[in-house]
N, C-alpha and C positions, 0 to 999 in steps of 0.2 A: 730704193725701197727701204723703209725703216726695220726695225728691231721687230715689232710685233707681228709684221705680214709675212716678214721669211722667216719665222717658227711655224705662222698656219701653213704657209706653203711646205717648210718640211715635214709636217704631221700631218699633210694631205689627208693620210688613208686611215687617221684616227678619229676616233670617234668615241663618244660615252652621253647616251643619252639623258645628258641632264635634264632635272626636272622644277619647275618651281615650286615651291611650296605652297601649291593653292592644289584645290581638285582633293587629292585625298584627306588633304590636312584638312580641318574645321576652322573653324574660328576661336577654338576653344584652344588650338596650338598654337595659334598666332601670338595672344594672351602671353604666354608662353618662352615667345620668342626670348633669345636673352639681348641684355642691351648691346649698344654699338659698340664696337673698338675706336676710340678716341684719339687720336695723336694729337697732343695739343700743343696750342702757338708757345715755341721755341724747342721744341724735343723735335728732336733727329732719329728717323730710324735707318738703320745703316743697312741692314737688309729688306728681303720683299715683306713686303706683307699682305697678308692671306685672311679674309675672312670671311665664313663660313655658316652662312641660316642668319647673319647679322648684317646693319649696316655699318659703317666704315666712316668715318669725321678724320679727317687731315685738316687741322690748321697750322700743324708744325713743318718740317722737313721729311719726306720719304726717298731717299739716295738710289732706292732700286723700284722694283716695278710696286703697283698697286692692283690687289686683284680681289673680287668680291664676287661670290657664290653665292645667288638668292639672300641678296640685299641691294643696298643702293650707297653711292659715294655723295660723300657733300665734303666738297674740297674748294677750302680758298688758301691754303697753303700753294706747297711747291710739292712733284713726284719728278725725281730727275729721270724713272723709265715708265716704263707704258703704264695705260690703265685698264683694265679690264674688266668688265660687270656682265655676269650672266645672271639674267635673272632680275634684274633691278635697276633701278635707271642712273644718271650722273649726272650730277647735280653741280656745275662749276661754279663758283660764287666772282663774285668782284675780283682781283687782282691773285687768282690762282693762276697758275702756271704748271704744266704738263711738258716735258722736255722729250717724249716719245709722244706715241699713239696713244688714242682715246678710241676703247672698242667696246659698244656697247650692245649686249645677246639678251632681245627678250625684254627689252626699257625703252626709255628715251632721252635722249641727251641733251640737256640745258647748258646757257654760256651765258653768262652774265657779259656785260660790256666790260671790257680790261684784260678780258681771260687772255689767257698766251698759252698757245699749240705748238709745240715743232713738229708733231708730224701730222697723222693724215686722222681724218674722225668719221667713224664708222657707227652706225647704228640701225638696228635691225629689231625695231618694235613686237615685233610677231612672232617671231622666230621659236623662240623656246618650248611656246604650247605645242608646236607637231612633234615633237621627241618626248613628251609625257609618255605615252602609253610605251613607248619602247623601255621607260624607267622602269616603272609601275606598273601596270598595265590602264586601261582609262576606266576612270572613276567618275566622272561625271559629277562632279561636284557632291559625291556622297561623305559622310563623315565616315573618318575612320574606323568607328566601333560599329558599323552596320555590318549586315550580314553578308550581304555583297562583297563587302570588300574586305570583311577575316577571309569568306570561302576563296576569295581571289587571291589572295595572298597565302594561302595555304598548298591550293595549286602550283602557285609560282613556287614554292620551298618545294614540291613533291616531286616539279618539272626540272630544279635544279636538282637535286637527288640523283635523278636519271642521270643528267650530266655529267657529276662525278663518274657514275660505272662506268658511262661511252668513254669519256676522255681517258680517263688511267686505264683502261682498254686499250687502246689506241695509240696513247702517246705519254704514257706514264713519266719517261725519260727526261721529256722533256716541260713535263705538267711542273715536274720538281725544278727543273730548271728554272724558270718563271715565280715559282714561289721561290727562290733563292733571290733573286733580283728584288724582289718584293722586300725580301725580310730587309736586304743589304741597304736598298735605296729608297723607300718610300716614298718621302718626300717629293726628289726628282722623280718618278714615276707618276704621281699625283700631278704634278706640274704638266707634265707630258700627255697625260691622259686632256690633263684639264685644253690644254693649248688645243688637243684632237677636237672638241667638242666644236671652239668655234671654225676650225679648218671641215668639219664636216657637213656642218649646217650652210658655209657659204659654198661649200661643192653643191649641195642639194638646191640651193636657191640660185646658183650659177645654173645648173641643168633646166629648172624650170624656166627660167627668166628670159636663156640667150638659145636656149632647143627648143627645136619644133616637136611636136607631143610623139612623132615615131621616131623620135631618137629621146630625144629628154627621157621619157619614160621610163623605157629600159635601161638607160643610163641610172635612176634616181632609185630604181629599184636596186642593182647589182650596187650603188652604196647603202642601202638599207642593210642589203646581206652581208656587206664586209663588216659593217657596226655592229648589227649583232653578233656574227662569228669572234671578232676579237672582244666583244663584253662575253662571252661566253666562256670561253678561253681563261682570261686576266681573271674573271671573276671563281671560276675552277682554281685557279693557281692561288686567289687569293686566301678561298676557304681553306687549304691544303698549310698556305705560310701561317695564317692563325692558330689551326690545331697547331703545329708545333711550337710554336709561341706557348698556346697555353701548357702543351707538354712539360715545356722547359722551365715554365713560371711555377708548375704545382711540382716539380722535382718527381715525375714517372719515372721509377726505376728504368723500364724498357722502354726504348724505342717506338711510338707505334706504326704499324704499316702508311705508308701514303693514304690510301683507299680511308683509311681508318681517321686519320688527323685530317684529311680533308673532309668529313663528315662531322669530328666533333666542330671544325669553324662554321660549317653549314649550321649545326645546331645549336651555338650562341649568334649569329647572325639572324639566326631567324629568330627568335626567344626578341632580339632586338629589333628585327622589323616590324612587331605588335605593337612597342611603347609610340605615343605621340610626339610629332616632330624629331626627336630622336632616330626613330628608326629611320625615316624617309632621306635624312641627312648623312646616316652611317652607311647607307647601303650607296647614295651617290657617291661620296667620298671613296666607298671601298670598291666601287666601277671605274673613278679616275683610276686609282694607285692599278688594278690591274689590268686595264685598256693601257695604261702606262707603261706597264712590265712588258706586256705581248710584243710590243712595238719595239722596246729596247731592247728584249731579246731573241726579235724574229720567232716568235711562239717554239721560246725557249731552245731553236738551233744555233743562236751567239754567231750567227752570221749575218755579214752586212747588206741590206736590203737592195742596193743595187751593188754591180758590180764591179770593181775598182775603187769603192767606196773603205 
């Protein structure tokens, strides 16, 4: 089994309801979009590469993985590790070559004659639109500056609010703990999150596909509840590591409470989920890196998920 299936199988239980950029967005964000990330014929990128609300052009060399978040790959180079497209389709041209996995969330996957796979090619057209509403909530193809969908999203900031109180209630100890992970590793944590996304989606389409409806069911629900609980979580911890960030960025003489630094991140988060395209993209982003945290550090007990492990 290659590189890319035993990371979804070890982030089985992760999850981050990514979203595409259609539904809330208009056409007016689309516009908007900014251009592709280019690697062009003879440039070497020695690490991954990640792109993000864009599409992604490889004609040169990529040495490590290729990954794309609501956009599409057009690749007739080489990627020596996997490729991954959520959100967008991939597009292999004439004499590209892929030395891992091709896994494609929510697109569709093209092969020109000559392409060369080492490993296995995965694609799952549909996929992405049923974890909208777990992102966003469902918008129904409304534009963003409708009234629907400020008061929706206004709710959503009021319902995270609550949040904040419950959890640093609850488990302040360890809320901090997850924002520490957060602040330390980002990146890896995003990556993490992001891997959850497609090990979630194929639990949820494993359940429906290979279960009979009085097990499927209850099975496909009790992974809804674990995706939310850990976006809920990650995303607490994540508001909590941004206040302090900005804490430390404006030079506050004092310290502010957790309770407190996790509510000024809530309220540049949200100020940011209004602007177009922007927002939609900062808040997916900022559900990787903390569905990423929760996971790495067992919601914040830095203990290992199985035992002997």
């Amino acid at each position: 089994m290659t590189r890319c299936v035993s990371l979804l199988l070890t982030a089985l239980v992760a999850v981050t309801p990514g979203a595409a950029a259609q539904g809330e967005a208009g056409a007016e964000e689309e516009e908007a979009a900014p251009p592709a990330y280019h690697l062009r014929q003879g440039a070497i990128a020695r690490s991954r590469i990640v792109a993000l609300g864009r599409d992604l052009v490889v004609d040169g060399e990529a040495r490590e993985d290729a990954v794309v978040l609501n956009g599409s790959i057009y690749l007739s180079g080489r990627v020596a590790g996997d490729v991954i497209v959520i959100g967008g389709d991939a597009l292999l041209r004439a004499k590209a070559r892929v030395d891992g996995d091709v896994f494609v969330l929510g697109g569709r996957l093209e092969t020109a004659p000559g392409v060369a796979i080492g490993g296995r090619s995965i694609a799952y057209p549909d996929a992405v639109a049923v974890w909208i509403s777990l992102m966003e909530g469902p918008s129904v193809g409304l534009p963003a500056h409708s009234a629907v969908v400020l008061g929706a999203k206004l709710a959503l900031l009021a319902f995270w609010a609550f949040l904040i109180l419950l959890l640093f209630a609850i488990g302040r100890r360890e809320l901090v703990s997850t924002s520490e992970s957060i602040r330390l590793e980002p990146f890896r944590n995003f990556l993490l999150g992001l891997t959850g996304v497609a090990a979630m989606v194929l639990t949820a389409l494993f359940f429906s596909a290979f279960s009979g409806m009085l097990l499927g069911i209850p099975l496909l629900i009790l992974v809804v509840v674990v995706a939310l609980v850990l976006r809920f979580w990650g995303m607490v911890a994540l508001f909590h590591a941004l206040g302090e960030w900005l804490c430390r960025l404006f030079k506050l003489r004092r310290r502010p409470l957790p309770l407190i630094a996790a509510s000024y991140g809530l309220i540049v988060l949200g100020v940011v989920k209004f602007l177009p395209w922007l927002g939609v993209w900062s808040w997916t982003a900022a559900t990787f890196i903390g569905v990423g945290a929760t996971l790495a550090t067992k919601f914040g007990r830095r203990e290992a998920w199985f035992k002997g492990a």
